[in-house]
C-alpha positions, 0 to 999 in steps of 0.5 A: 760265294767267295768260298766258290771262287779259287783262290789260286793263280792257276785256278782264276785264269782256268776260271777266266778263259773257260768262262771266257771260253763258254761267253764267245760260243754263246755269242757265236751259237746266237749269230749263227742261229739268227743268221741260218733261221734268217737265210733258211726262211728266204731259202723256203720263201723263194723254193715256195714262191717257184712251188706256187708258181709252178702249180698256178701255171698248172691250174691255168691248164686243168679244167675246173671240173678236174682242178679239185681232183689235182689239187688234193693231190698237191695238198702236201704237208710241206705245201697246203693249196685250197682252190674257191672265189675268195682270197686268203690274204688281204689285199695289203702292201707286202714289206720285208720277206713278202714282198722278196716272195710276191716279186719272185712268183710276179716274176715266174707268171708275168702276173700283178694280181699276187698277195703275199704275207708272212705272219705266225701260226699257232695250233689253232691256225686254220686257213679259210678253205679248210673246214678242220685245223692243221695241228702241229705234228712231226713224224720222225721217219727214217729213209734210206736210213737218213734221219730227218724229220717231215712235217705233217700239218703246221708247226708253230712258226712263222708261214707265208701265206699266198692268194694268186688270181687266176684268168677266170677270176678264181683265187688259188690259196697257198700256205707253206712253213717258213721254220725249215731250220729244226730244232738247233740243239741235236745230238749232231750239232751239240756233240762237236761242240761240246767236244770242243769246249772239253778239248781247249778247256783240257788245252787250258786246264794243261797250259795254265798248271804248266805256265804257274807251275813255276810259282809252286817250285819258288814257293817250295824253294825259299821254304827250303832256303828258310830252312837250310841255305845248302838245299839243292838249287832251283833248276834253270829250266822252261821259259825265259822268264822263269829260267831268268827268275830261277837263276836270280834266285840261285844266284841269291842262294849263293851269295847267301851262303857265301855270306855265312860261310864267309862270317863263320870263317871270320869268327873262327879266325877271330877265335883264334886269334884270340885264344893266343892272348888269353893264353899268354894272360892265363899264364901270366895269371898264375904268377900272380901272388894275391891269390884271390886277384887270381881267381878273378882273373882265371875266371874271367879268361874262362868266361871269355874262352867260354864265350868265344867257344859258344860264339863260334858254335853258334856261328857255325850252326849256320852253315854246319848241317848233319844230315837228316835221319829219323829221330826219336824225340820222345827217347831224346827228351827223356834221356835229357830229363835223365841226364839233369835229374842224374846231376842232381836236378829236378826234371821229369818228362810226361807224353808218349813212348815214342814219337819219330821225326826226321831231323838233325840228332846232334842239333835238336839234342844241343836245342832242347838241352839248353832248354832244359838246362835253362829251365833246372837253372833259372826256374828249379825244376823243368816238366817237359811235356809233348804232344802229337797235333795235326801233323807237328809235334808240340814240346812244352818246357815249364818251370817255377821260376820268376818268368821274363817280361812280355816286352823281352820275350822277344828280345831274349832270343837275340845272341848275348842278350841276358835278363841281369836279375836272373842270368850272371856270370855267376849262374853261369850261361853266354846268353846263347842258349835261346838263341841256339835253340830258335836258330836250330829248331827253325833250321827244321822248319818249327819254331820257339815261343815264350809264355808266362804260367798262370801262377808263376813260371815259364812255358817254352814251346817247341813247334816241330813238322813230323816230316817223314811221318810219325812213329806214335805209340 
């Protein structure tokens, strides 16, 4: 059942108001139906009640000898009359719509002895004059190319039965349907209707994609913004709301990147400022007469220049974006593996030929370098492996190196953050190559995870979206 029902703003408030929709003319269609079965039954009480009265005056001029000869013609299916010495109706007090009739045809003959009743008839109804039923049965006809409907007979409905005394003590015996409506479900009555509802529910359909339309936009906005904080910014357009929503949201984009910007601009001062000193102690070093107190002190002014270079790289990794263009990952990570196996390191690469997405070349080259270059350093020898599943390209990094921790895996991510056992200063490394990795595949919408191998290792894994599709061989 809940896998019926949208799970989407848009969808629940088309759901409600076509719903709500259908519930008001259910109730409107059985409000007008019982009021018109209603009126339309008092309209043919009274048009009966002046038919009787007319024919009773009628008969009250006829000669006995000619009264059977004129009611045969007035016996009509829409009127049934019977002349005898015994009255169909009992003499009961009328209620409701009968005694309505009864005082109309008192009224139109100035007589008291009128009996009326209003009761039901079914298929075996037959009035006590009539030695045959009166079946139910309608004749479609069609004249002057109206159509309407005539009954022939009794249909199953409601009827008013009448019996009027007249002066030589002779009963007239009348029956007439009351059910004068037809039926309420006709072409030209449920075509309006149902044109209706697919009209306001179209209205609805186009009023509601119009009103969430905005959500759509936010959503596809602070995915951009996660990815890239120079992406376009939203357009302040539609209703106030979302005119005020929407420049909030610019608004936050820009302090944003202010932010960065203002960060990386800091750390670039930082930098060099700092390169000043380290140069005036490097050349200070070089008079040093102990030679090993100064290899110590060149190394550590290296590392520190080292440092200072990688935190500015990283930093301005922030705010510094390439643009896209159609990369080859496949070429890219076998040119790595390459390069490292060329330095006299082991590295091999196993997935397909080719494999293009769109990217940020310098970034994703810088990205999975550090990657394999962690791998050759600290685990001896690097497999990279890569793989195409449901419209993302997946990069797995393994080694044979001694793995990290599950409660630091998380943790080796974060900027400076070196695991002492197996990162020093005389492996080498800033403890940002992770942290450059994540930062840069993020910035394309993928991500980085860590894992230890069964029997020993690492696994790194690198998530990328093949945006712009795929060229796999």
């Amino acid at each position: 059942m809940r896998r019926m029902l949208p799970d989407s703003i848009a969808g629940w408030t088309v759901l409600v108001l076509v719903v709500g929709l259908l519930l008001s003319q259910a109730v409107a269609l059985v409000i007008f139906a019982t009021n018109r079965h209603d009126t339309l039954a008092a309209v043919g009480g009274r048009l009966a009640a002046d038919r009787v009265a007319a024919i009773v005056t009628l008969m009250e001029e006829t000669p006995q000898d000619e009264r059977r000869r004129v009611l045969r013609a007035l016996d009509v299916p829409g009127l049934r009359v019977g002349w005898g010495w015994m009255p169909s109706v009992s003499n009961e007090a009328a209620t409701g719509l009968a005694e309505t009739i009864r005082d109309t045809v008192r009224e139109r003959l100035g007589v008291e002895t009128v009996r009326v009743a209003v009761g039901r008839i079914g298929d075996g109804f037959a009035p006590p004059w009539a030695g045959r039923q009166y079946l139910p049965r309608w004749e479609a006809v069609e004249p002057d190319g109206r159509g309407h409907r005539m009954m022939n007979g009794f249909a199953e409905g409601k009827v008013v039965r009448m019996s009027v005394r007249l002066n030589d003590g002779s009963w007239l015996n009348f029956a007439a349907p009351l059910d004068l409506a037809g039926p309420l479900w006709r072409p030209r009555f449920t075509f309006p209707i149902v044109l209706t509802l697919l009209l306001v529910g179209a209205l609805s359909v186009w009023a509601v994609r119009r009103a969430t339309g905005p959500f759509a936009a936010f959503a596809n906005a602070a995915e951009r913004l996660g990815v890239d904080v120079a992406a376009p910014p939203l357009p302040e357009k539609g209703p106030r709301e979302v005119r005020r929503a929407a420049h909030a949201f610019n608004e936050m984009q820009t302090r944003l990147r202010r932010f960065i910007e203002d960060r990386t601009q800091m750390l670039a001062a930082v930098s060099h400022d700092l390169r000043t000193p380290i140069t005036r102690m490097r050349l200070r070093a070089e008079f040093v007469e102990d030679e090993s107190e100064r290899e110590k002190m060149l190394a550590d002014l290296a590392e520190m220049e080292a440092m200072i270079a990688a935190t500015l790289s990283f930093a301005r990794d922030d705010v510094t974006r390439e643009p896209r263009r159609q990369v080859d990952v496949a070429a890219l990570l076998q040119g790595l593996c390459d390069d490292a196996v060329a330095a006299g390191r082991e590295a091999a690469y196993d997935g397909p030929a080719s494999l293009v997405v769109e990217a940020r070349p310098t970034a994703l080259k810088r990205a999975f370098a550090n990657l394999i270059d962690n791998a050759v350093r600290y685990g001896l020898r690097a497999r990279v492996r890569m793989e195409h599943r449901h419209g993302e390209i997946v990069v797995g990094v393994d080694d044979d190196g001694p793995g990290i921790p599950p409660d630091e895996q998380e943790r080796v991510f974060a900027p400076f953050y070196r695991l002492e056992r197996s990162r020093s200063r005389e492996t080498g490394g800033t403890g940002l190559g992770l942290a450059v990795a994540r930062n840069v595949v993020r910035g394309h919408g993928g991500d980085v995870t860590l894992a230890n191998r069964e029997g020993g290792g690492l696994t790194v894994t690198v998530t990328l979206p093949v945006a712009g599709g795929g060229d796999r061989s």
